[in-house]
N, C-alpha and C positions, 0 to 999 in steps of 0.2 A: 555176515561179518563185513563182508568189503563191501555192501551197500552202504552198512549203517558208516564205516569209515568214510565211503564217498558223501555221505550227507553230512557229515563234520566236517569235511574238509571246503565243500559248498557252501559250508555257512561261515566258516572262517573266512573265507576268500569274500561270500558277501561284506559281513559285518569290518573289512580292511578295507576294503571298496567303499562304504560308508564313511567308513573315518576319513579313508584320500578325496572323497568328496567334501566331506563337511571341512577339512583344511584348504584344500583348493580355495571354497567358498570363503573361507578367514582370510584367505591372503589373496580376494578381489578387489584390487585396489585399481578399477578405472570407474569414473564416472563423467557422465553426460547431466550439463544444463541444459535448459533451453529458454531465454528468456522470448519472452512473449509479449508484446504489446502495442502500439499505435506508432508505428516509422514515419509516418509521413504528414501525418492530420492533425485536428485538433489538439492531441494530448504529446505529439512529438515532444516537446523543450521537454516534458517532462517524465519524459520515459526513454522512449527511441532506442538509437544506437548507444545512446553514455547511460543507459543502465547498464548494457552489453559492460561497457566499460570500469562498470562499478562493481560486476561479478566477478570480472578478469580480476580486478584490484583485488576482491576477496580472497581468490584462489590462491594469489602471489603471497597473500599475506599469511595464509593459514601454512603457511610452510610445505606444504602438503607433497608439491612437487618433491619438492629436495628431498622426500623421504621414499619417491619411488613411485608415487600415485600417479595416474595419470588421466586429468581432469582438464575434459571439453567444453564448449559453449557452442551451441548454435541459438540464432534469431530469425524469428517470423513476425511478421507483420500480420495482427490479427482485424486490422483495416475497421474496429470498433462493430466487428459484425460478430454474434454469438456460434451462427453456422461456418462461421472459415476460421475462426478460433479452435473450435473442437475440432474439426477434419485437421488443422495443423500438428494440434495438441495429438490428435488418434496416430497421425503419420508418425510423430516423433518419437510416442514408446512404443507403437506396433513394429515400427521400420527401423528406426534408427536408435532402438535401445535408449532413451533419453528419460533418466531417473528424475527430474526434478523439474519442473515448470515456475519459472520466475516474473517477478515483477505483475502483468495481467490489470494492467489501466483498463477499465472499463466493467463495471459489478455484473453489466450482461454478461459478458463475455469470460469473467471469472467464474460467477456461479455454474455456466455452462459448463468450461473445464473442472470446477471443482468435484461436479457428481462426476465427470468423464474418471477423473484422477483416481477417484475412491473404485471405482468398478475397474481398473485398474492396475489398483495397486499402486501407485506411483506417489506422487509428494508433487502439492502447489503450495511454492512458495509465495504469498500473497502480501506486496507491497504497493501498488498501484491504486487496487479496487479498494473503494471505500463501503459498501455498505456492511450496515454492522450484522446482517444476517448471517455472510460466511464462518461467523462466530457465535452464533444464534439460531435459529433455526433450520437452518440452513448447514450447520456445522458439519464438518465428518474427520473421521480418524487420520484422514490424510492431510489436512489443509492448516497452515497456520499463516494468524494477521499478522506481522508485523510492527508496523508506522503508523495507521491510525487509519478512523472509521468515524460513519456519520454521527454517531452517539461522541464522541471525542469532541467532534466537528459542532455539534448540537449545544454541546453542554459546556462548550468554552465560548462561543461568540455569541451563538442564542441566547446562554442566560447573561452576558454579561450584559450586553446591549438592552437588554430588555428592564434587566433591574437600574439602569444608568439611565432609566425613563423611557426608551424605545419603547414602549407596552403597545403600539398597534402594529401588525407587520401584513405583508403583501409578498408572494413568493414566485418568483420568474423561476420555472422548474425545466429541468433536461427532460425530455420524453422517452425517459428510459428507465431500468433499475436502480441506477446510481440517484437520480434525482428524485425518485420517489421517497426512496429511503432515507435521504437527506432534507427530504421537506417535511416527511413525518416524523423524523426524529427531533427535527429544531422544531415545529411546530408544538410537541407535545411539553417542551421546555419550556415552550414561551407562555402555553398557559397555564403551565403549572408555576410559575413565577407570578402571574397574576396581571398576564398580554394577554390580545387579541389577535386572529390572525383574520383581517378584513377581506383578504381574496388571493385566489391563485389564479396561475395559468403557463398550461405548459408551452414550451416551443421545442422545436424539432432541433435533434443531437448535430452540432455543425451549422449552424444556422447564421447563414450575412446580415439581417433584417431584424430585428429586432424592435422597430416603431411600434407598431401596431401593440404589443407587450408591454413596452413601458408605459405608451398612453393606457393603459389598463393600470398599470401602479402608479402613476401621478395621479390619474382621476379618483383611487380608492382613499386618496390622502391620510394613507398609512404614514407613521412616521418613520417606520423602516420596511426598505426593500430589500428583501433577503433575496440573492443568485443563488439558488441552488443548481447549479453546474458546474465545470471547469474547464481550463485549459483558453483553450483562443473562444469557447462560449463566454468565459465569465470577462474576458480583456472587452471582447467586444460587446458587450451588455453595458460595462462599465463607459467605454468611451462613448456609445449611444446617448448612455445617461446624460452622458456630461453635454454633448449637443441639446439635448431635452430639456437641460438647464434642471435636473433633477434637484441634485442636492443644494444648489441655488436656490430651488423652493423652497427648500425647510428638512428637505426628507432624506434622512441616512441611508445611503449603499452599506452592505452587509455581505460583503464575497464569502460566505461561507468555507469556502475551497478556494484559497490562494494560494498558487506556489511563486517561490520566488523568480523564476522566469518571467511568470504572470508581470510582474513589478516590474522587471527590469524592461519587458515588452513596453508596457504602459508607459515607461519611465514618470521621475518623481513625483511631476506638475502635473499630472491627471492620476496619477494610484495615493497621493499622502492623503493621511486620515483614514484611510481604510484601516478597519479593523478585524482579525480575522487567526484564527489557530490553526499551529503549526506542533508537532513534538520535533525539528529540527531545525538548525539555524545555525549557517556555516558561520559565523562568527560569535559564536556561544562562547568558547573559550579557546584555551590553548591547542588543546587534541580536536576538536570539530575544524578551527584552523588548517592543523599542519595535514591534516588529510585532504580538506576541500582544497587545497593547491597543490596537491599534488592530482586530484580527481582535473581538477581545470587544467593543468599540463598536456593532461591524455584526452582530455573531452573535446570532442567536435564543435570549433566555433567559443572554445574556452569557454564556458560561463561556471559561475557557483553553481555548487547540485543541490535539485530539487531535494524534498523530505522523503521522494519515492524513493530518487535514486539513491538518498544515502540507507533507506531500509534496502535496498536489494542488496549493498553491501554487507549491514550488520547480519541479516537475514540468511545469505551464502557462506557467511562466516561458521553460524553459529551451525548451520548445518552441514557445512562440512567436523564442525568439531566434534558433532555426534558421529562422522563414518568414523572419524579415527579411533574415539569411543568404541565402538564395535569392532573396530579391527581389522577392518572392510568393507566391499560393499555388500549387505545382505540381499539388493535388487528386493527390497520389501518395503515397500513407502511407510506402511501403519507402523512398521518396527523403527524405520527413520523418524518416525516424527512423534513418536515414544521416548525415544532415547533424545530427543531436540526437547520435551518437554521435560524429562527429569536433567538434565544437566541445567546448571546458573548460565543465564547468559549475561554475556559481558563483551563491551566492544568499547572504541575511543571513541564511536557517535553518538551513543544513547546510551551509555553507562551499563549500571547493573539493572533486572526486572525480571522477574520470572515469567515462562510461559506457562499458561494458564494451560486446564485440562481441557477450555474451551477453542484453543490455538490463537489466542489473544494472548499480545506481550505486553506486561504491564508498564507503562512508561508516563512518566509525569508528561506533560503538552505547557505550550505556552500560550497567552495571548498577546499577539504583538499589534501593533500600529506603523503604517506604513510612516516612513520623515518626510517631514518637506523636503525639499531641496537642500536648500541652506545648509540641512543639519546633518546631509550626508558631508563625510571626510573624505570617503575615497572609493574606488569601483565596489559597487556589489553592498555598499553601506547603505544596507535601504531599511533594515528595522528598528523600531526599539523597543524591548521587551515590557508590554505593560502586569502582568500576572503569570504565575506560574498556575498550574494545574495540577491538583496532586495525583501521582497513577491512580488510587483507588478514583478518585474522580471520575478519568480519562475516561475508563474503559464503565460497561454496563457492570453491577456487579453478579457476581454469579449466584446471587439468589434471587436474583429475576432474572434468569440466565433462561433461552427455550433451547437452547442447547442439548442433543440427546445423551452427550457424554456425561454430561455433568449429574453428578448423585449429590442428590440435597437430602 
């Protein structure tokens, strides 16, 4: 008799022990960032330290504090290498408890973190990297795109350019994941519009030189030379051209991948005419406005934010909306980024769009063209929007999805 009592009373005391755990776990309300990406190089303007700054802004806004949360940020510089990316990425959830991995310019150094993330458990929030693989084959139950991807990129400039008679192209490509997947995703646009693509050639990531490249796309006397890179590759590919007397000859630059730093870097008299897609644009309206100045108040060096940095905001946002959703933190990336795809997202940068089951957010993109000079009014007035993009457009649709989540 006083066993079987001891064994009720053992089990009671377990099954209240369960429960004071599984409440504890309800009311975990700390979390760790870590954004992740290029501090010092090529892709700084448009990541760096003021993405840091654009998480910070997320956290402020999500009220989150003021109800008791208490929500951290750290930054690494993943120096565009795939092996010091993950060893940061491993240090930050192995060591430092770091639930969330942001921003990750650079598709090498994403995809690397994205399988790290899922083995895991953990959550990458992916605003930097463009290829549209992290959402395709590449996919996993942890990782969602954001702001936009080579297929976005492909299917706004490539087909515009191309049906506006561009129909021969030439592709100066980044020697890496990011520009692969962005030459073969415009590439396959352009002949499926009924282009040619006459020649590629890659160059090395960070590259001064750039002669020897172009003389390869002037000689091919493509009508359009497509940059598939970014950052200070595409400025300086760009300003080479123009010593080359490129577009002088007859022959259209195609930056693929512009941000607007790129532009303001370049300034007006060598970037106007450029034509190239974007899904954000601090002077879209009123609410894209009142936030990019206040992002410019706190950014390093003041400039308008790039379209990365404003997805690491919408991006932060939306996933802190799912821990308050849940109640806590569940320290469970697949249950985070669950609850991220069944809630509406909604921000004052990119409006309303669903996330997809493929961790692609659906968002209309734009096609813009750089002004002349003349036509800018005042700092930072460097677009004018020539087309909209519809989300179903933007993104692949997901019944050509190689995504393994995806049930067709």
């Amino acid at each position: 008799m006083r066993t079987t009592l001891a064994r009720r009373y053992a089990a009671l005391f377990a099954f209240a022990g369960m429960g004071l755990a599984t409440s504890a776990l309800a009311q975990d309300k700390t979390v760790k960032i870590g954004v992740l990406n290029d501090m010092s190089s090529l892709y700084a303007d448009i990541g760096g330290p003021n993405s840091v700054v654009a998480v910070k802004m997320a956290i402020e806004d999500s009220g989150l504090t003021k109800k008791g949360w208490k929500i951290d940020v750290v930054s690494g510089d993943h120096q565009n290498k795939p092996d010091i990316g993950v060893n940061i990425a491993r240090q930050w959830i192995d060591n430092d408890k770091v639930d969330a991995i942001a921003d990750t310019p650079n598709s090498g150094v994403a995809l690397a973190v994205s399988n790290l993330v899922k083995e895991k458990n953990a959550v990458l929030l992916n605003s930097g990297a463009a290829s549209a693989d992290l959402t395709g084959k590449a996919c996993t139950p942890n990782t969602v795109s954001f702001t936009y991807d080579t297929y976005m990129l492909a299917n706004g400039t490539g087909k515009a350019l191309t049906k506006a008679g561009g129909d021969t192209w030439f592709f100066l490509t980044a020697d890496y994941a990011f520009g692969a997947a962005l030459e073969r995703d415009t590439a396959a646009v352009v002949i499926a519009s009924g282009g040619k693509v006459l020649g590629r050639v890659k160059h090395p990531i960070n590259t001064s030189d750039f002669s020897s490249f172009l003389l390869q796309a002037q000689s091919s006397k493509a009508k359009v030379v497509g940059l598939a890179n970014a950052g200070g590759d595409t400025t300086n590919a760009i300003k080479q051209a123009a010593e080359f007397g490129i577009v002088a000859g007859g022959q259209k630059l195609a930056a693929l991948l512009l941000f607007i730093n790129d532009v303001h870097s370049l300034g007006l008299k060598t970037a106007q005419g450029l034509t190239f897609t974007e899904s954000f644009y601090w002077d879209q309206n009123d609410a894209t406005r009142a936030w990019s100045k206040r992002f410019s108040a706190l950014a390093s060096k003041n400039p308008m934010p790039s379209m990365s940095q404003a997805g690491n905001y919408a991006m932060a946002l939306h996933y802190l909306k799912a821990m308050e959703a849940l109640g806590g933190n569940p320290h469970d990336g697949a249950k985070v980024v669950a609850k991220m795809k069944e809630l509406p997202t909604d921000d004052p940068l990119f409006g309303k769009g669903p996330l997809r089951a493929d961790g692609r957010r659906i968002i209309p993109a734009y096609l813009f063209e750089v002004k002349k000079p003349e036509e800018s009014k005042y700092p930072w007035d460097y677009y004018k929007q020539i087309a909209t993009i519809a989300p179903e457009d933007a993104a692949k649709p997901l019944s050509e999805s190689e995504c393994p989540l995806v049930k067709k």
